[in-house]
VEXDO-810080 format. One line per 3 residues: number of its first residue (from 1); for each residue x negated, y, z negated of C-alpha. Coordinates in steps of 0.02 Angstrom, whole numbers, plus 50000, padded with zeros to 5 digits. Example, Ala and Ser with C-alpha at 12.3 -4.5 7.8 and 13.67 -1.06 7.14 Angstrom:
BEGIN
1) 49385 49775 49610 | 49316 49947 49643
***
This chain:
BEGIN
1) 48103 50572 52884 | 48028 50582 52718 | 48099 50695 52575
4) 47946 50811 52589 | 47963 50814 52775 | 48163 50850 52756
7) 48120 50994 52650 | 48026 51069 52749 | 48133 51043 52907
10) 48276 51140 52798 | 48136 51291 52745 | 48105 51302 52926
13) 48290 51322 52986 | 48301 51471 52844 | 48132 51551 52909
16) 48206 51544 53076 | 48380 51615 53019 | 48285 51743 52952
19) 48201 51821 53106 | 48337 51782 53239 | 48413 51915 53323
22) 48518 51815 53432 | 48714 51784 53396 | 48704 51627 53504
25) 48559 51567 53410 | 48602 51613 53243 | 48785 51519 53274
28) 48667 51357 53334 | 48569 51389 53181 | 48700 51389 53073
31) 48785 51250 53147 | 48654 51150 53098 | 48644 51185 52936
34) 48785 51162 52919 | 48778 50966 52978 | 48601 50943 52906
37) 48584 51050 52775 | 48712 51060 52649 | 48788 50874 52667
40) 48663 50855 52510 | 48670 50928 52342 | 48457 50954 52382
43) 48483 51050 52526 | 48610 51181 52465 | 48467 51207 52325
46) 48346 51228 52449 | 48480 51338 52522 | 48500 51433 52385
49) 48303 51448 52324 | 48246 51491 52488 | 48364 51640 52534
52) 48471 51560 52627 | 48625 51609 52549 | 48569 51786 52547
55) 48529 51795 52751 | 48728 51721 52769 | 48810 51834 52666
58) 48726 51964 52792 | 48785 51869 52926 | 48968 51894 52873
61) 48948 52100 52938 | 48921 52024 53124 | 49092 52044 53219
64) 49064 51890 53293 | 49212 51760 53239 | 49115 51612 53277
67) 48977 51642 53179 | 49089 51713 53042 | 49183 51537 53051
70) 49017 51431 53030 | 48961 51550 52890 | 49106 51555 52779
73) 49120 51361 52808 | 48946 51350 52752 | 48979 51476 52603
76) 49123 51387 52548 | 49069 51217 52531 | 48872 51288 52446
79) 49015 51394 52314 | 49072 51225 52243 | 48908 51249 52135
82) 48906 51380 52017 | 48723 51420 52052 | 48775 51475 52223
85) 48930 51566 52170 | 48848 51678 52075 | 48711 51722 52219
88) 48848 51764 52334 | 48927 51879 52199 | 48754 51965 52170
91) 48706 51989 52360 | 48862 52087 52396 | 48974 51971 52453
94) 49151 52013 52375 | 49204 52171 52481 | 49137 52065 52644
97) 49241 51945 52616 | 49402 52047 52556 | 49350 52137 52726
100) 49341 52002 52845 | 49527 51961 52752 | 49595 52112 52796
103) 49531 52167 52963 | 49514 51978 53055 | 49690 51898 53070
106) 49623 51744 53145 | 49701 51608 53071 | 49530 51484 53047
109) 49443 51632 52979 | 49582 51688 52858 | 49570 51495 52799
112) 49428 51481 52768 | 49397 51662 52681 | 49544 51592 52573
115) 49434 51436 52532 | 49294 51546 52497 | 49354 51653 52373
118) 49460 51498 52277 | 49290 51423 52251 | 49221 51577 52185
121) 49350 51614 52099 | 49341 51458 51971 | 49212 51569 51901
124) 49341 51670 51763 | 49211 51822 51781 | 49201 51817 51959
127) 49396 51797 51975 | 49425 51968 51883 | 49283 52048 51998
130) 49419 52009 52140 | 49565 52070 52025 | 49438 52231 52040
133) 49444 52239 52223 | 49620 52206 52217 | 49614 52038 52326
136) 49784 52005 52253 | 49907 52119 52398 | 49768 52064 52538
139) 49820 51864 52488 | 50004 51895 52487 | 50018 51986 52644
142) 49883 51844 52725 | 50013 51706 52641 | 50158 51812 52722
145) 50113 51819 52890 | 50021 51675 52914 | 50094 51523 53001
148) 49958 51403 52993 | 49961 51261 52860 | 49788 51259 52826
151) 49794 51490 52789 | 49956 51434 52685 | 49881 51305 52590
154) 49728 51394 52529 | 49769 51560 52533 | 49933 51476 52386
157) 49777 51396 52295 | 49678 51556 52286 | 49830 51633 52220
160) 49846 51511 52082 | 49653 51516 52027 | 49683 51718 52021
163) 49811 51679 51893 | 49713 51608 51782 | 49652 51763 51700
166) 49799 51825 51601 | 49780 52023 51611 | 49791 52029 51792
169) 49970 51913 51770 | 50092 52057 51758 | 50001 52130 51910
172) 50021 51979 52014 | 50207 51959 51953 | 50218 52153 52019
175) 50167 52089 52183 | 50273 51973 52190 | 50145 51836 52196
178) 50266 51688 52130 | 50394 51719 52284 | 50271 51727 52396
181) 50234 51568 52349 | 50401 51491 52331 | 50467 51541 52480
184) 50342 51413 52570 | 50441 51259 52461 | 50544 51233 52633
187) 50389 51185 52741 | 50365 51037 52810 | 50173 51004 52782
190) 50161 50904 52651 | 49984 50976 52582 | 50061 51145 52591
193) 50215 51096 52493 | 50073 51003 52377 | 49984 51175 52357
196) 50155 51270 52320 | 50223 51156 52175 | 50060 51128 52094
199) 50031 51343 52110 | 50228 51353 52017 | 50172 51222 51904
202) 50032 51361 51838 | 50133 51515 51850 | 50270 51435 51765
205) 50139 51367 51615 | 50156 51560 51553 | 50347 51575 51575
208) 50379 51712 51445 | 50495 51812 51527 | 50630 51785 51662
211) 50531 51894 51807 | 50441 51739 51849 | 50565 51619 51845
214) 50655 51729 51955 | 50538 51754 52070 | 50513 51568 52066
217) 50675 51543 52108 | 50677 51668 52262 | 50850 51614 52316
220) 50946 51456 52254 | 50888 51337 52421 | 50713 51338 52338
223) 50737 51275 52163 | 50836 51153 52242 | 50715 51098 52362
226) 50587 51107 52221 | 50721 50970 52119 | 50696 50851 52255
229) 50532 50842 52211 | 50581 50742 52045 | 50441 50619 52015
232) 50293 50709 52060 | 50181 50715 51928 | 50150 50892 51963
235) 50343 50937 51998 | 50394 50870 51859 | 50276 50987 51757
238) 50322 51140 51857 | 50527 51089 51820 | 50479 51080 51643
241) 50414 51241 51625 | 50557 51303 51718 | 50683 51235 51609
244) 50620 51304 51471 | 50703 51456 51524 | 50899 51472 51521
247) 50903 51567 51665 | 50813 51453 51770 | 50854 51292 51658
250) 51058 51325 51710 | 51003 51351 51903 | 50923 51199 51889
253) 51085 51108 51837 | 51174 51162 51963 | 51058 51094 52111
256) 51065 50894 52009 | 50923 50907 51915 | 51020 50822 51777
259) 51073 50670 51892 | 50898 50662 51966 | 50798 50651 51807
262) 50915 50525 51727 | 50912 50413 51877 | 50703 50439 51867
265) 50717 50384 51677 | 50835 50242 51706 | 50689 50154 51821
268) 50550 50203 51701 | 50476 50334 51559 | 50414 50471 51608
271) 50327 50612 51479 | 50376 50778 51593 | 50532 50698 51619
274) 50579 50636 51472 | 50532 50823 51404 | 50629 50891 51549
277) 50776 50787 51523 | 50768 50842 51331 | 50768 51027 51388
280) 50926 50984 51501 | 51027 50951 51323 | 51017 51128 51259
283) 51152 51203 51350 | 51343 51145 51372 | 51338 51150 51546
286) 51167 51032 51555 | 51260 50911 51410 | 51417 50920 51520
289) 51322 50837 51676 | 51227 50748 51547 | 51413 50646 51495
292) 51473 50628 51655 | 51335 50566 51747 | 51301 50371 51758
295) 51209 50306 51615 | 51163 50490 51556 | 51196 50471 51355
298) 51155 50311 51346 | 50985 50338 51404 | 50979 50466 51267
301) 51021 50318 51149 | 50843 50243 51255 | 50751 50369 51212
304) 50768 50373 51021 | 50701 50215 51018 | 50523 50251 51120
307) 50394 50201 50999 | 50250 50243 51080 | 50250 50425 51096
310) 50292 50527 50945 | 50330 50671 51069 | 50464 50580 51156
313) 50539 50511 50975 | 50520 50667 50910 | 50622 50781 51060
316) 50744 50630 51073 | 50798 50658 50881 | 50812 50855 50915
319) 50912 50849 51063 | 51043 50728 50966 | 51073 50880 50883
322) 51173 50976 51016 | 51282 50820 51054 | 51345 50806 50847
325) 51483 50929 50869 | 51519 50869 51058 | 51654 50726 51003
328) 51680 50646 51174 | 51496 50645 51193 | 51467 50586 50996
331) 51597 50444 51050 | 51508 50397 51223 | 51330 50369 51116
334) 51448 50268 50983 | 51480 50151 51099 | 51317 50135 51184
337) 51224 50099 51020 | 51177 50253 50949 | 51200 50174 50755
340) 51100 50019 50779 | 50974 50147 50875 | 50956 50251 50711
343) 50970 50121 50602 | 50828 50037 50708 | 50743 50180 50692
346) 50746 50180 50493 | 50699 50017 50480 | 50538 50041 50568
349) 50514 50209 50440 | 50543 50079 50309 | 50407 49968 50360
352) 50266 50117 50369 | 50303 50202 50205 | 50407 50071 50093
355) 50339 49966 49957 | 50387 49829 49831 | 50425 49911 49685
358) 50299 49817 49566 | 50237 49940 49427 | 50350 50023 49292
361) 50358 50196 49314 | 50387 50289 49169 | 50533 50391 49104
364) 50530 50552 49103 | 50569 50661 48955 | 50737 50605 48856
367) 50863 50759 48897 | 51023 50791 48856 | 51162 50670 48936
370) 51050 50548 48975 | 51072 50346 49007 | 50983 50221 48942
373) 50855 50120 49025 | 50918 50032 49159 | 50906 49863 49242
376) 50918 49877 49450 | 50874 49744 49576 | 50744 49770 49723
379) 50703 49634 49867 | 50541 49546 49857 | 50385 49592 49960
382) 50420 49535 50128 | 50612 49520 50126 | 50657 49614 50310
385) 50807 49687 50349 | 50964 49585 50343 | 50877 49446 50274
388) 50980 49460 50108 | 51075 49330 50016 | 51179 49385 49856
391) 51231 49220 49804 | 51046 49143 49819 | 50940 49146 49684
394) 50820 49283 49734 | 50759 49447 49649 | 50846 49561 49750
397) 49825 51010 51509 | 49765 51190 51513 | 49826 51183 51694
400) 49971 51092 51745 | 49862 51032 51915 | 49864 50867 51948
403) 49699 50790 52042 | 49709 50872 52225 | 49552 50934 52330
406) 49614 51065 52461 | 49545 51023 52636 | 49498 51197 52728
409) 49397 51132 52912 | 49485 51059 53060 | 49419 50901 53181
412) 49275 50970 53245 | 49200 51035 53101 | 49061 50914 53044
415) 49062 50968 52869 | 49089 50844 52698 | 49243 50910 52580
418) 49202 50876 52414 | 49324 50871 52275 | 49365 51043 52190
421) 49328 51044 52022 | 49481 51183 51990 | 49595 51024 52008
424) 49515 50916 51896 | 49645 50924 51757 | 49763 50787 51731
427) 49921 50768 51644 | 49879 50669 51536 | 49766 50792 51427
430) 49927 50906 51438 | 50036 50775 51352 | 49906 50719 51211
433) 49883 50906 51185 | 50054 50903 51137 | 50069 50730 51057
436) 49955 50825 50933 | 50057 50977 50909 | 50209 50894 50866
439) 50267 50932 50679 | 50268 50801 50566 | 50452 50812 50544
442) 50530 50692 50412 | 50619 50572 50520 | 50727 50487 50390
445) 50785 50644 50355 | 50869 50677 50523 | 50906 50493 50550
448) 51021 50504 50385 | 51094 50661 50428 | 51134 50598 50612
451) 51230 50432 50491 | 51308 50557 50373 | 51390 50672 50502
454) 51445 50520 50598 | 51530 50456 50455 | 51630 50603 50419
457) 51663 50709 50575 | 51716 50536 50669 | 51875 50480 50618
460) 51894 50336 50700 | 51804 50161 50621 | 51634 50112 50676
463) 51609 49952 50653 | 51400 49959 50685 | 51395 50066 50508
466) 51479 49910 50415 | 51339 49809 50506 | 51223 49692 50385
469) 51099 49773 50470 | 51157 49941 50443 | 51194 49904 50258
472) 51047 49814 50224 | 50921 49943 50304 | 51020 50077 50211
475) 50979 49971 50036 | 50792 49919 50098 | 50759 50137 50123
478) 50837 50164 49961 | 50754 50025 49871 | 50576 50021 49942
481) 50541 50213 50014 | 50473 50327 49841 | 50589 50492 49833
484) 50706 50409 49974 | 50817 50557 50036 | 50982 50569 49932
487) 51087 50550 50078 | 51056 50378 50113 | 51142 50351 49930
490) 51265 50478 49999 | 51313 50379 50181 | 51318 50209 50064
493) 51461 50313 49960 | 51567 50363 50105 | 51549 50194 50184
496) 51593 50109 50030 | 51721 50242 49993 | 51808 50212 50175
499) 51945 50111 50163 | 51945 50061 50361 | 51795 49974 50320
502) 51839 49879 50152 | 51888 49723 50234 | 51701 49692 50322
505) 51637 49743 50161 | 51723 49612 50061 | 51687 49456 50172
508) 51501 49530 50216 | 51490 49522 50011 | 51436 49706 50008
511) 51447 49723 49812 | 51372 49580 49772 | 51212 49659 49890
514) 51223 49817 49826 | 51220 49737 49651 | 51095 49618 49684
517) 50972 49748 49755 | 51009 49894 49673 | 51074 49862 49502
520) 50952 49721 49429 | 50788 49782 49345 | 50590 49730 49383
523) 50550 49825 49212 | 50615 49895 49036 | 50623 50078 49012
526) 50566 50112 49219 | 50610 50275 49305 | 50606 50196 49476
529) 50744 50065 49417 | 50830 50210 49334 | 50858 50292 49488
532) 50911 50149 49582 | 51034 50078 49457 | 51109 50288 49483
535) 51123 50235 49646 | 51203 50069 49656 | 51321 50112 49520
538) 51375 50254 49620 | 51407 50149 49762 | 51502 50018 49676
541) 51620 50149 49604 | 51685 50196 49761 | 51702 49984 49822
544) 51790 50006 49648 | 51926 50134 49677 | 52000 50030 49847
547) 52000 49876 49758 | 52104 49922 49636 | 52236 49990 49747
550) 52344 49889 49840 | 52263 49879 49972 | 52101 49803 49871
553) 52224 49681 49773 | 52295 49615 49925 | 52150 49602 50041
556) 52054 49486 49865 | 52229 49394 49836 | 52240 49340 50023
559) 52060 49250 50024 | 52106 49173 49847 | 52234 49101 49923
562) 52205 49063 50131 | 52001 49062 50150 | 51872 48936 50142
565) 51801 48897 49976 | 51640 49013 50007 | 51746 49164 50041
568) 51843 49136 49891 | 51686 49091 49797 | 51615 49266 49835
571) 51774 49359 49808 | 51786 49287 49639 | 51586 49353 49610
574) 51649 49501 49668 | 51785 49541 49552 | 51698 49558 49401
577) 51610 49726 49484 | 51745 49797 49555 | 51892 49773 49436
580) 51911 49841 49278 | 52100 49857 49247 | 52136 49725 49114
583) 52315 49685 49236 | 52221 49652 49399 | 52112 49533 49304
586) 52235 49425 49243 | 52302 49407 49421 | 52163 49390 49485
589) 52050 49269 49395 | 52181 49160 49311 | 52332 49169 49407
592) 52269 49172 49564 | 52127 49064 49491 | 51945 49156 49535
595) 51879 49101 49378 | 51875 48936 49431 | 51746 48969 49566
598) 51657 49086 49457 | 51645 48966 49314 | 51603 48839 49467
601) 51453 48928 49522 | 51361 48935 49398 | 51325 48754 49394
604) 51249 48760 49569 | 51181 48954 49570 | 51129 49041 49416
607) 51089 49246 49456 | 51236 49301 49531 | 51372 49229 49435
610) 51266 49291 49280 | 51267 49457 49331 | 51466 49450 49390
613) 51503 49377 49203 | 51406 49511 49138 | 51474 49634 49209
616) 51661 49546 49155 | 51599 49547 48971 | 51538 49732 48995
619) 51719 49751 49049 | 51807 49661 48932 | 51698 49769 48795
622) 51661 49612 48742 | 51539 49665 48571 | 51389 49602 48554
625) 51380 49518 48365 | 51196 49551 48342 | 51176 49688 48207
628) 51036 49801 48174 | 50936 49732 48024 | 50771 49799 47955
631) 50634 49649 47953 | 50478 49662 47825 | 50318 49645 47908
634) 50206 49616 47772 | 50199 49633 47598 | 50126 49537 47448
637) 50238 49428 47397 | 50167 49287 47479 | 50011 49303 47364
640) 50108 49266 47216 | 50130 49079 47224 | 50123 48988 47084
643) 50030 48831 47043 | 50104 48672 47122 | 50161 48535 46987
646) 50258 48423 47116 | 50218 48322 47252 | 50337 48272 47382
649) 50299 48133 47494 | 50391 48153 47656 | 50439 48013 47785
652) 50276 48054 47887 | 50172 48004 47752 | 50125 48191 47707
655) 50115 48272 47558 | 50179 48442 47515 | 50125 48524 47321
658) 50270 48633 47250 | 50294 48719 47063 | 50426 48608 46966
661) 50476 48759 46860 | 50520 48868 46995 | 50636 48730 47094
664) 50734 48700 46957 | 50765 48880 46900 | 50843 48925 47083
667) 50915 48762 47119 | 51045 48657 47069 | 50993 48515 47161
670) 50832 48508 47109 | 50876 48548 46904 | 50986 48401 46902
673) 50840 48278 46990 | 50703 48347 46869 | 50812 48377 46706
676) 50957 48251 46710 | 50881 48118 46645 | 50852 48044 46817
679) 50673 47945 46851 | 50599 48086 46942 | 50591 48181 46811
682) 50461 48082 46748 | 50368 48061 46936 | 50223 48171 46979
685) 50248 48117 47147 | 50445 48102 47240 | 50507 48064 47394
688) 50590 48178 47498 | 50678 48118 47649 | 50724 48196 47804
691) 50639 48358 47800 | 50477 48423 47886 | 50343 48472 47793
694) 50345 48663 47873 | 50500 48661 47805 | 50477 48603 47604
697) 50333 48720 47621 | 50421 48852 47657 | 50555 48837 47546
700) 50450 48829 47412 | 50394 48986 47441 | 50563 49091 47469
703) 50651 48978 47333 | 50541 49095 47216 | 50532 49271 47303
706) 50609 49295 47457 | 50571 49388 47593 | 50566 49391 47779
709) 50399 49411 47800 | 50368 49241 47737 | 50494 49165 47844
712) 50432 49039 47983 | 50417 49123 48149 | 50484 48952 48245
715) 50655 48960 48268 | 50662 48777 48235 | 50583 48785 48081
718) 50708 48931 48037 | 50860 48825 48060 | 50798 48686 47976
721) 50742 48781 47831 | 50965 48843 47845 | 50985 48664 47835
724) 50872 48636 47686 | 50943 48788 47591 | 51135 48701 47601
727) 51048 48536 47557 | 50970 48601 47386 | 51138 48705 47356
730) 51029 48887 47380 | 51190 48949 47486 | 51127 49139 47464
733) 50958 49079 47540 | 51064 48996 47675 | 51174 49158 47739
736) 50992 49258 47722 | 50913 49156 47847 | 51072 49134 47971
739) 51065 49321 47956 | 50880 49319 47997 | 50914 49185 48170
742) 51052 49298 48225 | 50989 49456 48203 | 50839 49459 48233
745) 50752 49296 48298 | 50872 49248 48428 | 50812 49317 48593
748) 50840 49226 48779 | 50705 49119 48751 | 50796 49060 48586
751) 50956 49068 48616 | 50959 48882 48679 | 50893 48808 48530
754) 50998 48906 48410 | 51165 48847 48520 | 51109 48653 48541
757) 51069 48659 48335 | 51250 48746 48300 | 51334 48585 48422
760) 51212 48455 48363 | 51190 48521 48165 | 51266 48659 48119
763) 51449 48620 48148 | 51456 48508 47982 | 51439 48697 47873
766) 51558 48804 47866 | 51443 48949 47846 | 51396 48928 48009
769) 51584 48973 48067 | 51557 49042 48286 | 51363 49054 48281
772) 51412 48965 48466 | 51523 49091 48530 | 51396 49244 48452
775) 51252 49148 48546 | 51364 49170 48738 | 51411 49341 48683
778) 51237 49402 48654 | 51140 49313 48800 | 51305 49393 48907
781) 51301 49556 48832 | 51138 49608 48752 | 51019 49715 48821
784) 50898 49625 48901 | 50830 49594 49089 | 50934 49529 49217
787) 50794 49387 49243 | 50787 49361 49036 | 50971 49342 49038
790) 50969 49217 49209 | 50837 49113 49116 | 50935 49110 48936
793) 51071 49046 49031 | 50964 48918 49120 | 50883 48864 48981
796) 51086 48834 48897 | 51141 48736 49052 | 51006 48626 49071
799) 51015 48588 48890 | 51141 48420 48825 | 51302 48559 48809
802) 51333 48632 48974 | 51507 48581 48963 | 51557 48662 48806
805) 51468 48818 48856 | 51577 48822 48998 | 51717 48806 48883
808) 51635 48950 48742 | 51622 49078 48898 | 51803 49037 48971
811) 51865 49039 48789 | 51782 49197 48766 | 51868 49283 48909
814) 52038 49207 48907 | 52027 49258 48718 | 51993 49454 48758
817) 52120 49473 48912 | 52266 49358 48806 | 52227 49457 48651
820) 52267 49630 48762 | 52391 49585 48855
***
C-alpha cells in the first residue's frame, strides 16, 4: 500500500472510532490501531492530528476492561512523544487515569496505567500536575498490594519519575515512597529488582537527611540484599549515595560491603566503587574491615597511583588521611608500598610543573642578616629520577539511571516497546560531571605531608624513605618545581637527621647528591640558587651532626679500612662536607688515610673532589691571599710619552723606539749600558735579547710614569714584563706588577698560567716567595662558580705540573691541621 493510501487507511480507522457505538467494535477498532497504526512514528502523528488521541482518552470513562487495556496500551506507547503527552494532558486525561488507578484493581490495567503516567510524567510540568492530583498515595498503595511483576515494575518507575521534581520530595518521603520501594529488593524478578535499585539510586541522589536513608533501609535484610548487588552499574551508584550517610554508610559495613567492594576493585577499577570504597574509610569501623580484610589497604596503596582519573587520585589522597593516626593500619600500607606510591606520585608532579633552572633570577632586596650570593647545583634538563651520579662529572549524571526501557504488555499484545527516553542517562556523564568538580588541590602538598608524618609518628626505620628513588625525587621537587613546598626541605632534614638511616645514606653517597644538586650554582648573585643552597646546607647540617658522633666516626672509619676502593673513595669525598672538627680530620684523612683517595680522584674526576676540597679549605679557614686593590681605569698618563731616542732590535728582527733619557734615569741597568763608557752608548740602534716586543714597549712606558691603566691586559705579557722589571734592576716596578697578577688579574681562567710561570720562571726570584701556594689557595677558596673553579683546576692539571700541584694542595692542608694541632 502506498504512503498516501496508508494514510488514509489510518484517517478512516479514526473516522470510524469516532461514530462507533459498539464496545465490541470499538475494542476491534482499537486493536487495530494498535497493530497498524502506531508501530510508526507517521501514524501516531496522524493519530494525534486527526483526533485520535482525543476520541481514546474518552474511551478510558467506558467500564469496559478490555477496551480500557487496548486504550491505555495505545496511550502509553503514542506518550513516548511529547506532542502526544501534552494532548492527553489537555483533553482531560489526568483524573481518568488516577481514576481507573484507584477504582480498577486489575493487575494488566494497573500496569499499564502505571506505564501511562511514567511516560507522561517525563514531562517536569506534567509530573507536578499529578503531584496536584495527588497520584503519589494511589502509586504506593497500587505498589503495596500488587503482586504482579509487571504493576511492581512500573508502578516503582513512575515513582521514581515523580521524584524528580524536588518540592513534592518531602511529600513522597511522608508517604513513605522510598520503603515502598525497598521493600520489593527481595523479589525474585529480575526487571523488578532492576526497577527498585535504579528508583534508590534516584532517591538516594538527594540524600540530605537520614529519613530517606532510613526508609531505604526498611529493615537490615534489604540493604543487605541491595550489597549483593555490588557491580551493577546502577547499584553501585545507589550504595554510593547511601554511604554518604553515616547512618546508612555503618549499616552498610555491617552487611560486607567493605569485603565486597574490595574484592570488586581487586579484579578491576571501578569509578562508583572506587568512590564507594573511599566513602567506606571515613569511619573506624569501615577502616577496621578495611585492615582486616584480604588485600584491603593495599589496594588503597592501588588507588593512589590511578592516573587516569583525577577523581579517583584525588579521593585516594583524602582518604589516606583517616589511616595517618591508625598505626597498625599506617604500618600495613608501609609494607605494601605506600612510600614508593607517594614518591611515585611526586615524581610524576615533577614532570608536569618542574623545569631546568636556566635563567638567573634576581635577588631580592639586601636585608638585614642576609648571605651572600650563593652557588647551588641543579640536574640538567632531562636527568629523571634516580639517574644521579655524584662522583661523575655532571652539573648536578543528573540521574543515577543507567540505560533500561521498562517493558509494560504481555505475549499477546502485538505492540513495539520502544526505548524510554527517562533512562537515557548514563554513568558516565555522572562521573565526568564530577571529574570536573574536583578542586584543584595541590597534590605535592599532601604527598609531602603524608612523607613528613610518616617520618616522625613511625618509629620504626623505613627503608623505602632512604630509597635513591625517594631521595632523588625529593632533590628533583626541590630543585626543579618554582616555590617547591618547604616540607620537602623539611622530610630531607629528618631523614638526614635520623640516625637509623645514616648507614644507607653514607654508602648511597647521599651528601655528595645533596651537594652536587643542591649546593653548586648555574648563576652569580641568583635567588633561585639562593634558595637552594638554604636548602642543601640545611640538609647537610643534620648528615653533619651524626657524623661527628661516634656513631658517624665509626661507621666512615670501618669503610676506610674493610670496603672496596669505591666505597672508600666516596667516603673520603664525603668527609670534607660533613666534618669540621679539626680532631676527626686528622683521623680521618691522614691516619686512616682518605686523603689519599681524595687526592686520587682528582686525577680521574674533576667536580666532585673540587667541591669536597673546597669545602676542606672552607673548613680549614684556609684565607684566601688575594687582597682588595683599587685598579685605574683610565687616565692620561699614557699621553705623555716622550720622544723615542733608542732603538732596540729584538731577536725577531723587530724594532721597538724608546727615550734614552728616561731609561737611564729609572734604571740601573740601563745607566750603566748608556753612560759607562760601554759601546752602546754610542749605538742608535742595540740589541736586546730575550724579550718580546709587547714587553720593551711596555716597559718603556711605566719605566717613566706608572700606572695600571697602562699595564698589558695579557697575563703573559704581565709576567714577563715582572721578569723584565728584575732584569733592568726596577725591583719597585717588579713587586707593583706581582701585586697587579695577584690581585687583580688572576682569575680561573689565569690561574694556570700564573702557576706554570711561578714553576717554570718565577722560582729563580725571591720576590716571587709562594705565588704557587697563593695560586691553589685562591682557585680553592675564592669566590667564584663551582664550574669556574672545576675548569681552573682543569686547566692546572692538564698543564706540565700536575704533580707538584698535588703536592701545593696536600702541603696546604697538612700545613693548616699540623699547625693546629
Amino acid at each position: 500500500m502506498s504512503k498516501t493510501g496508508h494514510s488514509v487507511g489510518i484517517i478512516k480507522l479514526i473516522n470510524q472510532l469516532e461514530k462507533c457505538s459498539s464496545s465490541q467494535s470499538i475494542y476491534k477498532l482499537l486493536v487495530q490501531i494498535r497493530t497498524d497504526v502506531i508501530k510508526e512514528d507517521e501514524g501516531i502523528k496522524l493519530l494525534r492530528d486527526k483526533g485520535g488521541l482525543k476520541r481514546i482518552v474518552k474511551i478510558l470513562t467506558k467500564p469496559n476492561e478490555k477496551i480500557l487495556n487496548v486504550s491505555l496500551s495505545i496511550l502509553a506507547n503514542c506518550c513516548l512523544q511529547e506532542e502526544c503527552r501534552e494532548q492527553v494532558v489537555a483533553y482531560g486525561g489526568i483524573p481518568i487515569i488516577i481514576g481507573i488507578l484507584k477504582n480498577l484493581n486489575q493487575e494488566s490495567i494497573q500496569s499499564r496505567a502505571c506505564r501511562l503516567i511514567g511516560n507522561l510524567t517525563q514531562n517536569y510540568k506534567i509530573a507536578e500536575k499529578f503531584h496536584e492530583h495527588h497520584i503519589v498515595p494511589v502509586l504506593v498503595s497500587v505498589l503495596n498490594s500488587s503482586s504482579t511483576p509487571s504493576t511492581q515494575q512500573m508502578a516503582i518507575r513512575t515513582l521514581r519519575l515523580l521524584w524528580e521534581v524536588p518540592k513534592y520530595r518531602l511529600d513522597m518521603l511522608k508517604a513513605e515512597v522510598v520503603k515502598a520501594v525497598a521493600v520489593h529488593l527481595s523479589t525474585n524478578d529480575c526487571d523488578v529488582k532492576s526497577a527498585v535499585i535504579k528508583a534508590l539510586a534516584t532517591f538516594t541522589k538527594s540524600l540530605k537527611s537520614s529519613g530517606i536513608a532510613v526508609q531505604a533501609q526498611g529493615g537490615r535484610a534489604d540493604l543487605s540484599l541491595l550489597v549483593q548487588e555490588v557491580g551493577d552499574p546502577t547499584a553501585n551508584l545507589c550504595l554510593y549515595n547511601l554511604s554518604c550517610l553515616e547512618i546508612s554508610r555503618l549499616q552498610l559495613v555491617k552487611d560486607g560491603l567493605v569485603e565486597l567492594v574490595v574484592a570488586k576493585l581487586n579484579n578491576g577499577v571501578d569509578h562508583w566503587l572506587a568512590m564507594i570504597f573511599f566513602l567506606l574509610c571515613q569511619d573506624s569501623i569501615g577502616r577496621a574491615h578495611i585492615r582486616n580484610c584480604e588485600r584491603g589497604l593495599e589496594l588503597l596503596v592501588q588507588l593512589l597511583q590511578i592516573t587516569k582519573s583525577k577523581v579517583i587520585r584525588s579521593k585516594a589522597f583524602q582518604a589516606l588521611t583517616y589511616f595517618l593516626y591508625d598505626k597498625s593500619s599506617l604500618e600495613i600500607l608501609l609494607v605494601n608500598g605506600l612510600v614508593p606510591a607517594l614518591i611515585k606520585s611526586l615524581a610524576e608532579y615533577v614532570i608536569r610543573h618542574g623545569r631546568a633552572h636556566d635563567k638567573c633570577l634576581a635577588l631580592p632586596e639586601p636585608q638585614a642578616g642576609s648571605v651572600s650570593p650563593c652557588y647551588s647545583g641543579l640536574s640538567p634538563p632531562g636527568r629523571g629520577a634516580g639517574q644521579w651520579s655524584p662522583l661523575s662529572d655532571c652539573s648536578p549524571p543528573a540521574s543515577p539511571a543507567s540505560v533500561y526501557s521498562p517493558l509494560c504488555l504481555s505475549e499477546d499484545e502485538l505492540e513495539c516497546t520502544p526505548t524510554q527516553p527517562d533512562d537515557d542517562v548514563s554513568m558516565t556523564q555522572e562521573e565526568m560531571k564530577m571529574e570536573e568538580e574536583v578542586s584543584d588541590v595541590k597534590e605535592e602538598e599532601m604527598i609531602l605531608i603524608f612523607l613528613h608524618h610518616i617520618t616522625y609518628y613511625v618509629h620504626i626505620p623505613i627503608t623505602d624513605l632512604v630509597a635513591k628513588l625517594t631521595i632523588s625525587t625529593l632533590i628533583d621537587y626541590i630543585s626543579l618545581v618554582r616555590e617547591a613546598n618547604p616540607k620537602a626541605g623539611l622530610l630531607l632534614c629528618a631523614i638526614a637527621g635520623n640516625k637509623n638511616y645514616y648507614r644507607q645514606l653514607l654508602d648511597d653517597q647521599f651528601v655528595l647528591t645533596v651537594h652536587c644538586r643542591l649546593c653548586r650554582p648555574n648563576h652569580e648573585c641568583c635567588a633561585e640558587c639562593e634558595r637552594l643552597l638554604d636548602e642543601g646546607t640545611r640538609v647537610l647540617c643534620r648528615v653533619a651532626e651524626i657524623s661527628q658522633t661516634g656513631l658517624g666516626e665509626g661507621e666512615m672509619t670501618y669503610r676506610l679500612l674493610k670496603a672496596e676502593d669505591p666505597v672508600k673513595l666516596s667516603v673520603s669525598l664525603t668527609i670534607p662536607h660533613v666534618i669540621s672538627q679539626r680532631e676527626l680530620l686528622l683521623r680521618l684523612l691522614f691516619k686512616q688515610k682518605a686523603i689519599n683517595y681524595l687526592m686520587d680522584a682528582l686525577e680521574t674526576t674533576i667536580m666532585t673532589p673540587v667541591a669536597s676540597l673546597h669545602a676542606l679549605f672552607k673548613t680549614l679557614e684556609v684565607a684566601n691571599p688575594q687582597k682588595t686593590m683599587e685598579i685605574c681605569s683610565h687616565c692620561n698618563v699614557g699621553s705623555l710619552r716622550k720622544e723615542g731616542t733608542i732603538t732596540f732590535v729584538l731577536d725577531d728582527g723587530s724594532t721597538v723606539s724608546a727615550n734614552k733619557s728616561t731609561l737611564c734615569n729609572n734604571s740601573p741597568m740601563f745607566e750603566a749600558m748608556f753612560r759607562g763608557g760601554f759601546k752602546e752608548s754610542e749605538q742608535t740602534e742595540v740589541r736586546l735579547t730575550d724579550i718580546s716586543a709587547d714587553c720593551v714597549t711596555y716597559f718603556s712606558r711605566i719605566i717613566d710614569t706608572y700606572c695600571e691603566c697602562i699595564l698589558p691586559k695579557d697575563i703573559r705579557t704581565l709576567l714577563e714584563l715582572i721578569v723584565a722589571c728584575d732584569r733592568f734592576l726596577v725591583p719597585e716596578l717588579t713587586s707593583k706588577i706581582l701585586s697587579v697578577v695577584m690581585n687583580h688579574s688572576l682569575n680561573y681562567k689565569t690561574c694556570c698560567v700564573v702557576y706554570d710561570w711561578a714553576l717554570d720562571v718565577g722560582y729563580k726570584y725571591p720576590i716571587i716567595g709562594s705565588i704557587t701556594t697563593d695560586v691553589v689557595k685562591f682557585v680553592l677558596v675564592s669566590q667564584m662558580t663551582p664550574k669556574q673553579r672545576v675548569e681552573a683546576v682543569t686547566l692546572m692539571m692538564s698543564g706540565g705540573h700536575k704533580k707538584e700541584l698535588l703536592e701545593d694542595i696536600l702541603d696546604i692542608i697538612k700545613s693548616e691541621l699540623l699547625f693546629w694541632n
